[in-house]
Rosetta silent file (secondary structure, phi, psi, omega in degrees, C-alpha in Angstrom):
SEQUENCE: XXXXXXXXXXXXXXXXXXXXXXXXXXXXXXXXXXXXXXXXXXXXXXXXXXXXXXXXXXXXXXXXXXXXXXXXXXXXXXXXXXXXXXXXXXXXXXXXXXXXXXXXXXXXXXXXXXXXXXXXXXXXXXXXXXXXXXXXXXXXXXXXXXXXXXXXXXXXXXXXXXXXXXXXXXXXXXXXXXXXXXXXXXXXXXXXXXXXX
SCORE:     score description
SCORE:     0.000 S_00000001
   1 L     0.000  117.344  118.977  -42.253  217.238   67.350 S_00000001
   2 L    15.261   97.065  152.391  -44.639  215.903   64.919 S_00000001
   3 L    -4.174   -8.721 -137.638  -46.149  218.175   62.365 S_00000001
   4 L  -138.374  163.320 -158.756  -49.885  218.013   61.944 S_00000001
   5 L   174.299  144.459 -172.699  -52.300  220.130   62.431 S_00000001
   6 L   -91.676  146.103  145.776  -56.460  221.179   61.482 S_00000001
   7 L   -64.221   98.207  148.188  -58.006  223.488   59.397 S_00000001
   8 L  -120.233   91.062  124.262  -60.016  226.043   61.178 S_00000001
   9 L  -173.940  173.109 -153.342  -59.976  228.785   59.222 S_00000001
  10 L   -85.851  -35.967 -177.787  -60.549  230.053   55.623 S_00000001
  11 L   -99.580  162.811  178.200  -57.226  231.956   54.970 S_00000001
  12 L   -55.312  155.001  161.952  -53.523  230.149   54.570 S_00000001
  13 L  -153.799  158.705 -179.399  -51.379  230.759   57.731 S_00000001
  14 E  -152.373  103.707  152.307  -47.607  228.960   57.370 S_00000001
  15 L  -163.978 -171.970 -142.067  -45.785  229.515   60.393 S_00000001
  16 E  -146.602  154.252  178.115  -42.913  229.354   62.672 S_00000001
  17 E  -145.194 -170.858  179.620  -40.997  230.043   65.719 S_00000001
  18 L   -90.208    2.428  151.877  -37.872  229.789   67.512 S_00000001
  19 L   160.068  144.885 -128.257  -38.627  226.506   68.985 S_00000001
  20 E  -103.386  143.985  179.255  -41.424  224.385   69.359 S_00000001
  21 E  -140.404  156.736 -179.285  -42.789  223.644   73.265 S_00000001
  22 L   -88.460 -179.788 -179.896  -45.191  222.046   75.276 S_00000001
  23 L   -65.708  138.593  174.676  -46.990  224.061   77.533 S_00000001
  24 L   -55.673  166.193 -165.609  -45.266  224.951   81.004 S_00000001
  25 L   -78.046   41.203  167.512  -44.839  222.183   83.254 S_00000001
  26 L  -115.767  111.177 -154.736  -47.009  223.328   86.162 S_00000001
  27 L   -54.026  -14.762 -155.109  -48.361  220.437   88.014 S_00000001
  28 H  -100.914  -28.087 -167.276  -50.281  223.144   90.228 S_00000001
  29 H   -99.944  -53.773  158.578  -52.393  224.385   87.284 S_00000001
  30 H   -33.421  -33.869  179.726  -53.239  220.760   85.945 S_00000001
  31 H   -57.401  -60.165 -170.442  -53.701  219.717   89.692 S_00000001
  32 H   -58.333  -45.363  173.979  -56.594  222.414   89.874 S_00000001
  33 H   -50.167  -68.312 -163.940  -58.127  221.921   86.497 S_00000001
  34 H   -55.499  -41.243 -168.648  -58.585  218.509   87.226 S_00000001
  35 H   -63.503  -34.327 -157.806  -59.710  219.322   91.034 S_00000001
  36 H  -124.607   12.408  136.528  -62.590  221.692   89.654 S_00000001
  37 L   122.830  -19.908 -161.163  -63.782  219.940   87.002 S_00000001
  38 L   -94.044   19.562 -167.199  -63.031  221.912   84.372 S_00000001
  39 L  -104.912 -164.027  179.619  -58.952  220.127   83.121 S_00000001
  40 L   -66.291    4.214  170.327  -58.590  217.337   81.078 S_00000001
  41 L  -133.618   24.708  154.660  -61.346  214.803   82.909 S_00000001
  42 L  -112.262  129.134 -171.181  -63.801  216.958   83.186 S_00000001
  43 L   -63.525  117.974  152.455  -67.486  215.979   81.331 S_00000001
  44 L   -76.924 -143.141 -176.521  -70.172  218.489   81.218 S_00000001
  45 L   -62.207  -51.845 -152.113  -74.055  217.236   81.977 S_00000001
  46 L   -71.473  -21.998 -160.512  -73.984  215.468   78.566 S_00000001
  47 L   117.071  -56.220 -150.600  -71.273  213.417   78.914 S_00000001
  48 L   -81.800  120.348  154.955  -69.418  215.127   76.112 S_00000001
  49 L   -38.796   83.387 -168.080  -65.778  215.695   76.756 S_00000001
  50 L   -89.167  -23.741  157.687  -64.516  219.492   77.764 S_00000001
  51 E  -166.016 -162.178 -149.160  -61.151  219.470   77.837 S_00000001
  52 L   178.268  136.025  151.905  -57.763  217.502   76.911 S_00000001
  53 L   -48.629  160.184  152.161  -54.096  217.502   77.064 S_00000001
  54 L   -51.599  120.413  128.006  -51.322  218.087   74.435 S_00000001
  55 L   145.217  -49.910 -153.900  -51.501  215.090   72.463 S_00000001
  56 L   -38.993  134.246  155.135  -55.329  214.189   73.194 S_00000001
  57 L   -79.286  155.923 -135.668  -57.503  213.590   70.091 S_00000001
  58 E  -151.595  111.992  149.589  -60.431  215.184   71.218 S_00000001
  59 E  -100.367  131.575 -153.595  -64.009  214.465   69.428 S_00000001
  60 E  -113.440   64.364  177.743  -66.509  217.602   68.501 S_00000001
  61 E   -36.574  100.011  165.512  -70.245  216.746   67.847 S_00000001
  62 L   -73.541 -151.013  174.426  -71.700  219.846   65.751 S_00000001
  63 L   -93.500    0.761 -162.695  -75.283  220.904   65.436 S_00000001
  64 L  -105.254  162.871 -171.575  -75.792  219.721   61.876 S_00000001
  65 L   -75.682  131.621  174.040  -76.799  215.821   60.838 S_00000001
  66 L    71.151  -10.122 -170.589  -73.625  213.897   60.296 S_00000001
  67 L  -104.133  106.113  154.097  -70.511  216.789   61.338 S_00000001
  68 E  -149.531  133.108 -171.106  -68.271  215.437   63.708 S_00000001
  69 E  -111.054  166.042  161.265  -64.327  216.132   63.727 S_00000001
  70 E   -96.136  129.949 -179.434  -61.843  214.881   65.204 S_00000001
  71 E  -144.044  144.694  160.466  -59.083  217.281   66.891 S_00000001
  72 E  -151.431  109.056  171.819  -55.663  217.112   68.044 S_00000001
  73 E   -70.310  133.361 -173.073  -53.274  219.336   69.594 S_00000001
  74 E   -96.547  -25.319  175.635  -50.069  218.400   69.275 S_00000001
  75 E   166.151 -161.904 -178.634  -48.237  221.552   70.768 S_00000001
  76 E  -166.037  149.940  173.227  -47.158  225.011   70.354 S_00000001
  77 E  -104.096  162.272  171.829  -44.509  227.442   69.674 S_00000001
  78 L  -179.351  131.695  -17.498  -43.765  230.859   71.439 S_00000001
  79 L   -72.061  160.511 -178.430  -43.233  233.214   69.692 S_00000001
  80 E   -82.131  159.114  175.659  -43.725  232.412   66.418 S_00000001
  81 E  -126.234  145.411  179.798  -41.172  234.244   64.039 S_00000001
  82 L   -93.793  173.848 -178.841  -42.061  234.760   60.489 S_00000001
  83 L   -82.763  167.183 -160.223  -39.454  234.122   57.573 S_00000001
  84 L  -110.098  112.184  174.021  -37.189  236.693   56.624 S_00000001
  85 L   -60.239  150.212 -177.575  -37.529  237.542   52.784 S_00000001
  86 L   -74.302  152.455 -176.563  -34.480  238.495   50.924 S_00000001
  87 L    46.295   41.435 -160.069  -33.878  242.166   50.843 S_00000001
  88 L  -135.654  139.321  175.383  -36.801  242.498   53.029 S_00000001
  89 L   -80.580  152.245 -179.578  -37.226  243.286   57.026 S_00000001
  90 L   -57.183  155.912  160.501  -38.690  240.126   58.816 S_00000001
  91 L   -84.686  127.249  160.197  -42.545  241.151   59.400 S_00000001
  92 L  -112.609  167.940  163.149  -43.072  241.427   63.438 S_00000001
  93 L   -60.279  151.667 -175.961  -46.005  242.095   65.684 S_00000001
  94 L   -79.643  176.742 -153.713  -47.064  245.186   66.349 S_00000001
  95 L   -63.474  171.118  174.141  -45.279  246.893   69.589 S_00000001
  96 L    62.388    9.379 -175.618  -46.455  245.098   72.773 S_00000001
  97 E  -124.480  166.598  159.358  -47.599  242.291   70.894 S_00000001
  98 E  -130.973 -177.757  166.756  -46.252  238.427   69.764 S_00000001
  99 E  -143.269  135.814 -179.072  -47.501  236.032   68.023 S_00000001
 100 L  -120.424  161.035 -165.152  -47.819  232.445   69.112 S_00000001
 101 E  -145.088  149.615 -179.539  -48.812  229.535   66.924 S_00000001
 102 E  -130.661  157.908 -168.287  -50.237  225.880   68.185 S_00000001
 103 E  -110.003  126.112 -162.103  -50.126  222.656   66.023 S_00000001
 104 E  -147.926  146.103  167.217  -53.390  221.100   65.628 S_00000001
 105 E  -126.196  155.159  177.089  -54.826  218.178   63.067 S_00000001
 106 E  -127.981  141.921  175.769  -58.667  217.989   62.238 S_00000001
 107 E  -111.246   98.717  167.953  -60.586  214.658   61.022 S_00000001
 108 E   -69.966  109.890  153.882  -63.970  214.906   59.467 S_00000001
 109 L  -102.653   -7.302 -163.025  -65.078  211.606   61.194 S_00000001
 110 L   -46.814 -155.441  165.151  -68.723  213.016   60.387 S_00000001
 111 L  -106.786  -44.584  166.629  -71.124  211.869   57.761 S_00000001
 112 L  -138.111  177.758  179.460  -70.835  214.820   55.592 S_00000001
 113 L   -38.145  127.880  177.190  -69.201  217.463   54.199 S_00000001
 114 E  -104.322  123.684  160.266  -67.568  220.211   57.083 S_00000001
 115 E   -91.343  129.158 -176.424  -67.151  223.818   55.995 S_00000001
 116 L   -85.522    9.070  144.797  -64.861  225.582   58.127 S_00000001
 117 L   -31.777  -60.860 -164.141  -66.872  228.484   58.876 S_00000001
 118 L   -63.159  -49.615  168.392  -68.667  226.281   61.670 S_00000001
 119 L   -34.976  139.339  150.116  -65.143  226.131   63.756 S_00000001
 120 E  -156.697  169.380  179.397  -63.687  228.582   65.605 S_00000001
 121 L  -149.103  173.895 -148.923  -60.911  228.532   67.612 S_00000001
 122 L  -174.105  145.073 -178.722  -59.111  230.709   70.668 S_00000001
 123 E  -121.759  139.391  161.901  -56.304  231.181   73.194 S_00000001
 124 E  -121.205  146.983 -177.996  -56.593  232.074   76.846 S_00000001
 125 L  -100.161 -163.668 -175.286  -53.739  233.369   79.448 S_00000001
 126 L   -88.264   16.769  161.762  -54.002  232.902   83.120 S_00000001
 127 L  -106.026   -0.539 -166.050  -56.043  235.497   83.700 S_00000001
 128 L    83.928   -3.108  167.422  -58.829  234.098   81.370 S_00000001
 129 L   -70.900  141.689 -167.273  -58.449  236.535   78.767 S_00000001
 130 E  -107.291  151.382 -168.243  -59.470  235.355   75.428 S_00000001
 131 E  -139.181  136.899 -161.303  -57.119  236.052   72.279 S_00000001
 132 L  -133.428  164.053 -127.054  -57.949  235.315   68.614 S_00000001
 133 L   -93.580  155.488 -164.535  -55.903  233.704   65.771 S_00000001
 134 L   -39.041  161.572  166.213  -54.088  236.684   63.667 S_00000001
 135 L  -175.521  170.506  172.623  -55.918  238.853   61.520 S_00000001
 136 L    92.594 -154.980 -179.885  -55.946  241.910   59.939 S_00000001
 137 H   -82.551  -42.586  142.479  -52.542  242.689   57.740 S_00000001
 138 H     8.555  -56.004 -175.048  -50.575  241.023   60.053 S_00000001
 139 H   -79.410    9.367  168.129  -52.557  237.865   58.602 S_00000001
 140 H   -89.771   12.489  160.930  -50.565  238.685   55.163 S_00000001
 141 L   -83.475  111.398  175.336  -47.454  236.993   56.641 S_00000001
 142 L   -90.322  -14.513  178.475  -47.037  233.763   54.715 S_00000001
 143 L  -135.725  162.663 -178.466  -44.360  231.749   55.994 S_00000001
 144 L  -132.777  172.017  172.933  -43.429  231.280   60.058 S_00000001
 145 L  -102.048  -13.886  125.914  -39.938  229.110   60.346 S_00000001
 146 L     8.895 -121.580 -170.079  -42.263  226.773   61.890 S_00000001
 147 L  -121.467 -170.262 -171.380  -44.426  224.890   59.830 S_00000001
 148 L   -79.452  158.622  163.722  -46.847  223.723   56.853 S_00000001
 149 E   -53.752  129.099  170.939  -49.760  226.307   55.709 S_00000001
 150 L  -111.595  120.296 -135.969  -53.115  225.899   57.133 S_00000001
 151 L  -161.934  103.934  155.949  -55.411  225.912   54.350 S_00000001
 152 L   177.251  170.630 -176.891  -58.660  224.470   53.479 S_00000001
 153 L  -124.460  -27.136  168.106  -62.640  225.654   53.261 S_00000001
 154 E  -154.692  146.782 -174.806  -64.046  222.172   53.485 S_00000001
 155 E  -116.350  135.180 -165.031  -63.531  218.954   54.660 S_00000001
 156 L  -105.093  168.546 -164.786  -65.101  215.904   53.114 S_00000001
 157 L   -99.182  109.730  172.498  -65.662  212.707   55.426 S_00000001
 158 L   115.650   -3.281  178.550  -62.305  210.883   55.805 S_00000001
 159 L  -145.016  168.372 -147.265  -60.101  213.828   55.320 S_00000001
 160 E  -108.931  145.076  175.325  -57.569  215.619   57.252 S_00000001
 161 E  -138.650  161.864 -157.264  -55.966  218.803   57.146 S_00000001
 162 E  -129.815  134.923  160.421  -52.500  219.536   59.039 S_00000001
 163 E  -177.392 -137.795  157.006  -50.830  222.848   59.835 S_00000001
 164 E  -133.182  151.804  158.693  -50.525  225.405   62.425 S_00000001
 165 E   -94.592  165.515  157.776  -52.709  228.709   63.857 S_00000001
 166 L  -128.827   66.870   27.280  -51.267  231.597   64.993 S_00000001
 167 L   128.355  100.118  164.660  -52.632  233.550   67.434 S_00000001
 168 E   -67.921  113.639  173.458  -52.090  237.454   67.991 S_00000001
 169 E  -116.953  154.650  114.652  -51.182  238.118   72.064 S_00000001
 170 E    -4.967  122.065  167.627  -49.873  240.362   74.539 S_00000001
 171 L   -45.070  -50.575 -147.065  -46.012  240.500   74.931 S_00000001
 172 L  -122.681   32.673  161.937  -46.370  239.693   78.881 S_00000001
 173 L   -86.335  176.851 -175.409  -49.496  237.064   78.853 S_00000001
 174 L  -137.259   95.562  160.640  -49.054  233.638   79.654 S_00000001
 175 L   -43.093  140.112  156.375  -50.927  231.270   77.387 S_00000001
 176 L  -145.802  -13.894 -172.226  -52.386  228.543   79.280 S_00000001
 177 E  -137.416   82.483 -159.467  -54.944  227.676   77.273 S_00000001
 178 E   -63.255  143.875  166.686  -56.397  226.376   73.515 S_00000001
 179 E  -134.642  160.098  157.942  -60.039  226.255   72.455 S_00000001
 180 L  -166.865  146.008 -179.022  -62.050  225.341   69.902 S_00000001
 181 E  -124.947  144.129  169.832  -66.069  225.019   68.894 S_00000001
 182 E  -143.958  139.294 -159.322  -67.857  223.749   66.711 S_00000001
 183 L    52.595 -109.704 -174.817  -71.785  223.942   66.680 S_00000001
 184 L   -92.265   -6.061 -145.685  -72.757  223.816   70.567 S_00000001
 185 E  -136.717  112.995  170.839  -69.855  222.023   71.518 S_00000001
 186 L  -109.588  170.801 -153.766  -66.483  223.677   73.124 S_00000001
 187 L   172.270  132.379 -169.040  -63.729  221.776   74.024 S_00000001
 188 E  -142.405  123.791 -166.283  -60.298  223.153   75.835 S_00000001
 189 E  -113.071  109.121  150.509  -56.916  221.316   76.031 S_00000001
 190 E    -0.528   68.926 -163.269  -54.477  222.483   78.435 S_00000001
 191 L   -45.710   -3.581  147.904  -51.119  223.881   77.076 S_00000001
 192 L  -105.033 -179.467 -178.034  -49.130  221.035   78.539 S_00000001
 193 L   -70.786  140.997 -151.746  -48.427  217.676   78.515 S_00000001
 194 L   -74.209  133.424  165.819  -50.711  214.997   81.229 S_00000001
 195 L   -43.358  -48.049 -175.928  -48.612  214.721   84.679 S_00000001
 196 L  -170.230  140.626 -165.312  -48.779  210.969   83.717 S_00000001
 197 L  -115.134    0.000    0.000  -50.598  208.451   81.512 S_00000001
């Protein structure tokens, strides 16, 4: 699967799992997104684009003169596993927990400079609970078996940053869903791949 992946967030994250997947295949949760407006073709008022498959590039108008990114999830692993240091226990999750990590690239297509403050980003299961990308000492894990580091503070117009998040969860949720905002503007891509293009 293809690497790349945005900067949202201030600290490094490098990680990895035990093998990288698209979202489950169920045709019954895409059917309904799409049925209620809210899946990968549905529009708010504005016009303005609300959610997206795996692969969709995805554009994110903020509130400031000139800041617009580009985003695209490419996929996700789960769980992620960090690397094992020599003479060192792997780092895990705390009990009851996992950690899943999605692969995302960001584009300043804007006019100016993006500081990655204005971003945020979020996981949902199927119950609608929302779950946010690692933190705490936890977020002192430096490598996943995954992927590259996600790393950056600003993005100047024209440039890209690639990596992975990771995402603290519940052992016995079910991801279903990625987010991300930036000014006024939220935008939610499906964990799987489009029935058909």
């Amino acid at each position: 699967m293809r690497r790349m992946a945005s900067a949202l967030l201030l600290s490094a994250l490098a990680l990895g799992a035990t093998g990288c997947q698209g979202a489950p295949d169920d045709r019954r949760d895409a059917a309904s997104a799409r049925a209620d407006g809210k899946g990968p073709d549905g529009k708010g008022p504005d016009g303005v684009r609300r959610a997206a498959w795996l692969g969709d590039a995805v554009d994110l108008g903020g509130g400031a003169s000139g800041e617009h990114l580009r985003m695209t999830v490419h996929g996700y692993v789960d769980p992620a596993v960090a690397v094992r240091k020599a003479k060192q226990p792997r780092p895990q999750p705390a009990e009851g927990r996992r950690w899943l990590g999605v692969d995302v690239a960001l584009l300043n297509v804007g006019g100016s400079r993006h500081d990655a403050r204005r971003t945020a980003a979020w996981v949902t299961d199927d119950r609608g609970k929302r779950h946010s990308v690692l933190s705490g000492t936890a977020a002192d894990v430096k490598e996943f078996t995954t992927g590259i580091p996600l790393k950056w503070n600003t993005l100047a117009v024209g440039e890209q940053s690639e990596g992975w998040l990771v995402f603290d969860v519940p052992e016995d949720a079910r991801i279903t869903r990625f987010h991300s905002t930036l000014g006024t503007t939220t935008v939610t891509w499906l964990l799987q791949h489009p029935p058909s293009r």
